[in-house]
MMTF fields as JSON, N, C-alpha, C and O atoms, coordinates in Angstrom:
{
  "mmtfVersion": "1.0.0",
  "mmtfProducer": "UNKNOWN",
  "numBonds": 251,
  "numAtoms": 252,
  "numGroups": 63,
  "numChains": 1,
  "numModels": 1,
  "chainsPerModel": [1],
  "groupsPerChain": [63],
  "chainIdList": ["A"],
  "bondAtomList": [4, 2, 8, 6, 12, 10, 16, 14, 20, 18, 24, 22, 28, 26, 32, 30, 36, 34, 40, 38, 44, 42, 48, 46, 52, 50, 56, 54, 60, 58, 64, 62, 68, 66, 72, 70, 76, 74, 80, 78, 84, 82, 88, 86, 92, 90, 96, 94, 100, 98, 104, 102, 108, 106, 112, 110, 116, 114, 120, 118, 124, 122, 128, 126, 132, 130, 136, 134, 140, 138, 144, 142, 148, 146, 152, 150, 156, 154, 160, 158, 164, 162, 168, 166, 172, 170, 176, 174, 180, 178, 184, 182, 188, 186, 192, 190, 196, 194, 200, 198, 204, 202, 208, 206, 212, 210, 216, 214, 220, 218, 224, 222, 228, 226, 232, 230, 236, 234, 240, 238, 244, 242, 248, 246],
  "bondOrderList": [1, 1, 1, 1, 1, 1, 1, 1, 1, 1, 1, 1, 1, 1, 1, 1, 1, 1, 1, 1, 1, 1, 1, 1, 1, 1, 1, 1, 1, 1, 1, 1, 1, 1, 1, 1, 1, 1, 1, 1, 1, 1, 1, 1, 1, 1, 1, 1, 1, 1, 1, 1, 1, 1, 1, 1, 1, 1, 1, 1, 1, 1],
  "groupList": [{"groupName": "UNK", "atomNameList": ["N", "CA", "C", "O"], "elementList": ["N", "C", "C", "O"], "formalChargeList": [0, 0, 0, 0], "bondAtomList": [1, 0, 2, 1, 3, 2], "bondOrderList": [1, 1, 2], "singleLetterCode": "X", "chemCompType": "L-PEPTIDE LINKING"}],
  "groupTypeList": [0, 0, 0, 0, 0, 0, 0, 0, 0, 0, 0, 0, 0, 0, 0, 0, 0, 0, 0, 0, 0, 0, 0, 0, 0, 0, 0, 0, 0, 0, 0, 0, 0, 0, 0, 0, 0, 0, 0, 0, 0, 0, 0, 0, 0, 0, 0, 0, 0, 0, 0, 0, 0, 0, 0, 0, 0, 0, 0, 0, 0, 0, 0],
  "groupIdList": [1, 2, 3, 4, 5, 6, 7, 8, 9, 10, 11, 12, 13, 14, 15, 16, 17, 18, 19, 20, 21, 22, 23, 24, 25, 26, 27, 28, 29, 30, 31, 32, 33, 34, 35, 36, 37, 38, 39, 40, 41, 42, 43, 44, 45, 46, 47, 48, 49, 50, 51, 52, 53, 54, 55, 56, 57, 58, 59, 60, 61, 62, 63],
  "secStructList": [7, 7, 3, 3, 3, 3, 3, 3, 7, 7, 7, 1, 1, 1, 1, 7, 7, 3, 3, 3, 3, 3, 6, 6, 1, 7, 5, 7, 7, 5, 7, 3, 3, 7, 7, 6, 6, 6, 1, 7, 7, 7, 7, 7, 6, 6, 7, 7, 7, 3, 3, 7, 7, 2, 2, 2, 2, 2, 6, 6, 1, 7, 7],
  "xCoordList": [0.513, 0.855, 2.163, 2.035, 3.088, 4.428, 4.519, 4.283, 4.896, 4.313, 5.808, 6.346, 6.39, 7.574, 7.125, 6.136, 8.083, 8.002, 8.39, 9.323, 7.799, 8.229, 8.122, 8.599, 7.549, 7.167, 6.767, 6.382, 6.772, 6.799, 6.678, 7.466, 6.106, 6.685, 7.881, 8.07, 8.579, 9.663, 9.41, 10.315, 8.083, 8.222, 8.406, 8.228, 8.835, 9.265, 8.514, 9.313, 7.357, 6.374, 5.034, 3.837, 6.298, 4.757, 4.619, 5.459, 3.325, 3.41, 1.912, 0.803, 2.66, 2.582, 2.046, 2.194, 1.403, 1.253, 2.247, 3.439, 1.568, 2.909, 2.383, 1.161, 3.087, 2.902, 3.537, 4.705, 3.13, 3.99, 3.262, 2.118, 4.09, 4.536, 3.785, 4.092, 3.324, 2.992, 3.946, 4.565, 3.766, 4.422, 3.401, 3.576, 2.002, 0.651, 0.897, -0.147, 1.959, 1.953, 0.841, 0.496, 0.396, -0.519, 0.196, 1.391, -0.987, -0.335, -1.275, -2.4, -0.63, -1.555, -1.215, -0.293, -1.953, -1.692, -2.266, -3.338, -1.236, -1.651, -2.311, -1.83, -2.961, -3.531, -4.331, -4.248, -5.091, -6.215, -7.387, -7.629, -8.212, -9.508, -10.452, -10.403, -11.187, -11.946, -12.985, -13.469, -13.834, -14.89, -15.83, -16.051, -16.746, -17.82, -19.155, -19.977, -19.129, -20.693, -20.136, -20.795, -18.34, -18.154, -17.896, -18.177, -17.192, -16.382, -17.722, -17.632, -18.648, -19.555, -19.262, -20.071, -18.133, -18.135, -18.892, -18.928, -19.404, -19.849, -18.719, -17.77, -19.179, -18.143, -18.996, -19.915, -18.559, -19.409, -18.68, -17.666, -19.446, -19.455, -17.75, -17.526, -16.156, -15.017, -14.393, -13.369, -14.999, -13.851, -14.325, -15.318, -12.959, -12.456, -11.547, -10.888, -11.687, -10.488, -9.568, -9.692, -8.531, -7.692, -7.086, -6.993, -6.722, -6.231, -4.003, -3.622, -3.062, -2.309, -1.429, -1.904, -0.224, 0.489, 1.085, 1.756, 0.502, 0.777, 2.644, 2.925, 3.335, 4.576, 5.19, 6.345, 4.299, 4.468, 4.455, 5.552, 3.105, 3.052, 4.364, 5.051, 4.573, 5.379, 6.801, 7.462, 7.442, 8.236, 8.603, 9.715, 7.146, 6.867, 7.456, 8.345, 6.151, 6.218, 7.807, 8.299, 8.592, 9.428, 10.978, 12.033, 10.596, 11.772, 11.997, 12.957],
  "yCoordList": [-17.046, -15.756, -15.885, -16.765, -15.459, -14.942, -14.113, -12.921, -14.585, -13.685, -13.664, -14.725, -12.289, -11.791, -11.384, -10.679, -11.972, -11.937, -10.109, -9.625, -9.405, -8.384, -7.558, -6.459, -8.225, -8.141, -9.229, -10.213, -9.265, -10.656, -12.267, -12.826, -12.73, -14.497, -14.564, -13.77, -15.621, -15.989, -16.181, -15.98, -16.61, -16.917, -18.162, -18.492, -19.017, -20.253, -21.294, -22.199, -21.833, -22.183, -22.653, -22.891, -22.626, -23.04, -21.467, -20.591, -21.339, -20.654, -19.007, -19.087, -18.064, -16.725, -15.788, -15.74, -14.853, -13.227, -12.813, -12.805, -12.341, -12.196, -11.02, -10.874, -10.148, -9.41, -9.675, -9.29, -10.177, -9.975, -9.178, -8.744, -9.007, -8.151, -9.158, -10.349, -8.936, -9.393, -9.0, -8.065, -9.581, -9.153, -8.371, -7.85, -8.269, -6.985, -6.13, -5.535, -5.633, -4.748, -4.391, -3.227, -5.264, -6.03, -6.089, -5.953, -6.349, -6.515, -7.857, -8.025, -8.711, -9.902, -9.575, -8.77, -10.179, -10.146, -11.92, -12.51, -12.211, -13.578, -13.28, -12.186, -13.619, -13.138, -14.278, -15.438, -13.909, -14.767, -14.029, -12.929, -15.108, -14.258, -13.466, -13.444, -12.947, -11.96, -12.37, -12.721, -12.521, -12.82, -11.798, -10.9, -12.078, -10.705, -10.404, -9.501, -11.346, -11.129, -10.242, -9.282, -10.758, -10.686, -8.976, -8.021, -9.09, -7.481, -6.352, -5.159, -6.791, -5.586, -5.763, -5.477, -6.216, -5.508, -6.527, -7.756, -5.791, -6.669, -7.224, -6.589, -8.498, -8.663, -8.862, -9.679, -7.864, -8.619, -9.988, -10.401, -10.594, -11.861, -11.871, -10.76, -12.789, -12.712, -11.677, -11.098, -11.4, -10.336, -11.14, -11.827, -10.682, -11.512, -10.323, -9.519, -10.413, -9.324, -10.787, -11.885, -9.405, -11.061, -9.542, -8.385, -10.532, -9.211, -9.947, -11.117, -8.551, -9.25, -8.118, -7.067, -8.662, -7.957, -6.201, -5.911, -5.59, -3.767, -4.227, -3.666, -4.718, -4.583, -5.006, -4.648, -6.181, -6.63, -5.455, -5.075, -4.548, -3.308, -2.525, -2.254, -2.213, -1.225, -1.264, -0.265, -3.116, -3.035, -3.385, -3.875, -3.098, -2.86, -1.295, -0.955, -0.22, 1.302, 1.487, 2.542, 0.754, 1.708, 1.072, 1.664, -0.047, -0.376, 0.151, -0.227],
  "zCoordList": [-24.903, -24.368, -23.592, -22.741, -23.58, -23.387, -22.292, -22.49, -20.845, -19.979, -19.021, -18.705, -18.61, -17.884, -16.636, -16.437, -15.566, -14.473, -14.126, -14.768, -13.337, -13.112, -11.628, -11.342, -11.026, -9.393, -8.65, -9.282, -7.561, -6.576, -6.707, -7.469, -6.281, -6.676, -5.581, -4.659, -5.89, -4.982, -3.597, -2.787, -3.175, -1.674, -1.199, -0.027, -2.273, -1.935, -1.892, -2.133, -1.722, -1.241, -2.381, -2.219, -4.006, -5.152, -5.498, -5.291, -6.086, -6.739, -5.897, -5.368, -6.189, -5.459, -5.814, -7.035, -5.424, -6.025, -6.745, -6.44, -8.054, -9.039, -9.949, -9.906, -10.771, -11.647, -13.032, -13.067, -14.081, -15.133, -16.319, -16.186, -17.601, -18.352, -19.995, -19.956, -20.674, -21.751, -23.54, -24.046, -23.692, -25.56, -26.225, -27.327, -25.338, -25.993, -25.194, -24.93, -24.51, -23.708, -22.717, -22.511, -22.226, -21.371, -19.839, -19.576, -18.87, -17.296, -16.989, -17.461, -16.165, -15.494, -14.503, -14.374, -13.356, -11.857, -11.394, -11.531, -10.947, -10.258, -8.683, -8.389, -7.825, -6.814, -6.153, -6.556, -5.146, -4.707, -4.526, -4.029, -5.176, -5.817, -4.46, -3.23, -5.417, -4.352, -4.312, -5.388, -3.027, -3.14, -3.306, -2.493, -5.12, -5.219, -4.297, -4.459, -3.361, -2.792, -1.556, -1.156, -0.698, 0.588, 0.393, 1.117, -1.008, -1.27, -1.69, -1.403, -2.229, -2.634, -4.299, -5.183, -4.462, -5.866, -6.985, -6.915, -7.891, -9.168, -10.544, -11.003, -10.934, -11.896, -13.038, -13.079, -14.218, -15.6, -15.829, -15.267, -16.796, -17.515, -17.774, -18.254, -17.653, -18.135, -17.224, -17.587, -15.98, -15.174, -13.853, -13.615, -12.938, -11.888, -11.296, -11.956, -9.642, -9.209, -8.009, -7.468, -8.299, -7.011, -6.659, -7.071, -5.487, -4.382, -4.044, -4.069, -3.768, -4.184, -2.879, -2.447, -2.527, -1.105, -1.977, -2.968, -1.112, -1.257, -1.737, -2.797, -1.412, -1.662, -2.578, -2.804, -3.571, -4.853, -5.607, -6.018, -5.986, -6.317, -6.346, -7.332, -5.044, -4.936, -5.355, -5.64, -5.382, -6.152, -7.006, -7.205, -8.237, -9.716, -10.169, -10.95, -8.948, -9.73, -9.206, -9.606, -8.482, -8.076, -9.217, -9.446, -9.617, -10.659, -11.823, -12.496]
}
């Protein structure tokens, strides 16, 4: 998989909250995982949430 950088990363420090871009016209999010018991939420079988800085986001929608 073929994956384009398109929001955050770069904090110097290894490797970061990141957003990239796929060749399936696809989205990944690099993050740190969530914990499902602490958060409430349920995960089926192959799903995972990661949580990632409000400002990575923002300067995705805004480019």
């Amino acid at each position: 998989m073929k994956l384009t950088l398109i929001g955050g990363s770069g904090c110097g420090n290894g490797p970061c909250p990141a957003v990239y871009e796929t060749e399936n016209d696809t989205i990944v999010v690099q993050g740190f995982d969530v914990d499902a018991q602490r958060s409430g939420l349920e995960f089926p079988p192959g799903e995972s949430a990661v949580e990632i800085p409000r400002y990575i986001l923002e300067r995705v929608f805004r480019g």
